[in-house]
Every structure is written in structure tokens, then in C-alpha cells.
N, C-alpha and C positions, 0 to 999 in steps of 0.2 A: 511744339508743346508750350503752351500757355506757362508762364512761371510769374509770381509774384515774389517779394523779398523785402520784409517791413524791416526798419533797427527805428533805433535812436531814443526806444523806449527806457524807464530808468524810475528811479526813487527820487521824487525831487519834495520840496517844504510846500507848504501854500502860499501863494503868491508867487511863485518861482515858474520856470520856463523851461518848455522840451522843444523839439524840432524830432520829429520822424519823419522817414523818408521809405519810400517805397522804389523798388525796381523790376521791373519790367523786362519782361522778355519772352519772345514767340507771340508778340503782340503788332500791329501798326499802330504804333504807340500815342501817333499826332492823330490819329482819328477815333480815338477810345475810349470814352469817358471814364472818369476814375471816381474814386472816393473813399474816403476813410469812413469805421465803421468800428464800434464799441458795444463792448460786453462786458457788464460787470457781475462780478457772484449772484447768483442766483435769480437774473435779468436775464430779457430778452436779447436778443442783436438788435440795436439801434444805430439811424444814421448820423452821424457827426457834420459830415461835410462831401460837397460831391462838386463836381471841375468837369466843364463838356470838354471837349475840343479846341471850341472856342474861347475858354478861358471863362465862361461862365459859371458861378458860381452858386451856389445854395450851403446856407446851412442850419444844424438844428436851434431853436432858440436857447437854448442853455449855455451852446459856445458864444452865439454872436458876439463882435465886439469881441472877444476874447485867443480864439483861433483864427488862423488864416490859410486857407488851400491856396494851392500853385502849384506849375507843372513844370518842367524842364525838359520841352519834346526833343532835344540835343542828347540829352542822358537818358532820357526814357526814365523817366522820374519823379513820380508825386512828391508832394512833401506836405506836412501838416506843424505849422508852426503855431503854437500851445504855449498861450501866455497867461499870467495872472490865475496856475490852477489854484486846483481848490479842491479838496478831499471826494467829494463826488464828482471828481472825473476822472478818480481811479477805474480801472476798466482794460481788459484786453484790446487793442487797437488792431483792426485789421483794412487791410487795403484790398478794395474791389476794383476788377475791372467787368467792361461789361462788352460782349463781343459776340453775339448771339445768343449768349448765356453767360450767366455771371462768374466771374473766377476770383479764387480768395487767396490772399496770402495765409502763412500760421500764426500770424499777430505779434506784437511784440507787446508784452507788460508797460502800465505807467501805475504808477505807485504815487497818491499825493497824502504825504503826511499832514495831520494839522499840528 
């Protein structure tokens, strides 16, 4: 059984810095693509950032420059380090994986005060 497991989420000022972390499990975690994914009040789900396997990377223009994806396939473990926020990118954070079908974590809160 497939499990995902986001933290690291929190209230932080603008300009300030989160790191969330996602974990893995019931997955072959080094061949899986992952990615983090946001949803703010009364929005869509949109993509933030996404990580093959291969450590290849994509993400949405609003982070570039800003956020960083990476994976730790020792831990079986995304991570999304979230620099420089900024009031809109408050938003529910959730971590996909993708394995013939998509699986979701329950998200973790980020909270950017101005």
C-alpha cells in the first residue's frame, strides 16, 4: 500500500524559509517520480515542482529561483526547500507520487504572513 507522509509545513514572515519533506512508503521509491503540489483557498491544485528519477527537474514559474526539489532515494524522501516566501504561496502543500496512477499525501499547511 502506497503511503505518502508531507511535514515541515508552518507559519513563517515573508521573506523567510520552510523545507518540507515528504515520505514514502510501499513505493520503489528510486524509480518514481515525485513532486509537490499546491492548493490555495478557493483554487485549483496546482503544480509547484516535480523530480524524475533521474533527478530531473521542472518547475512552476512563480517558484523558479525560489524553491528547490530533491530526493533522498536512501530515505525514500522528497523534499521541497521554500526560500524567499511571499504571501501567495500560502497554500496546502501536498506530495504526488506517480506509479501507474497518482498517489497523494494529506498536505501539510504553509502560512506566509506579510
Amino acid at each position: 500500500q502506497v503511503q505518502l507522509v508531507e511535514s515541515g509545513g508552518g507559519l513563517v514572515q515573508a521573506g523567510g524559509s520552510l523545507r518540507l519533506s515528504c515520505v514514502a512508503s510501499g513505493v520503489i521509491f528510486n524509480i518514481t517520480p515525485m513532486g509537490w503540489y499546491r492548493q490555495a483557498p478557493g483554487k485549483q491544485r496546482e503544480l509547484v515542482a516535480t523530480i524524475t528519477s533521474r533527478h530531473s527537474t521542472n518547475y512552476a514559474d512563480s517558484v523558479k529561483d525560489r524553491f528547490t526539489i530533491s530526493r533522498d532515494n536512501r530515505e525514500n524522501t522528497v523534499y521541497l526547500q521554500m526560500n524567499s516566501l511571499k504571501p501567495e504561496d500560502t497554500a496546502v502543500y501536498y506530495c504526488r507520487a506517480t506509479l501507474g496512477r497518482d498517489y497523494w499525501g494529506q498536505g501539510t499547511q504553509v502560512t506566509v504572513s506579510s
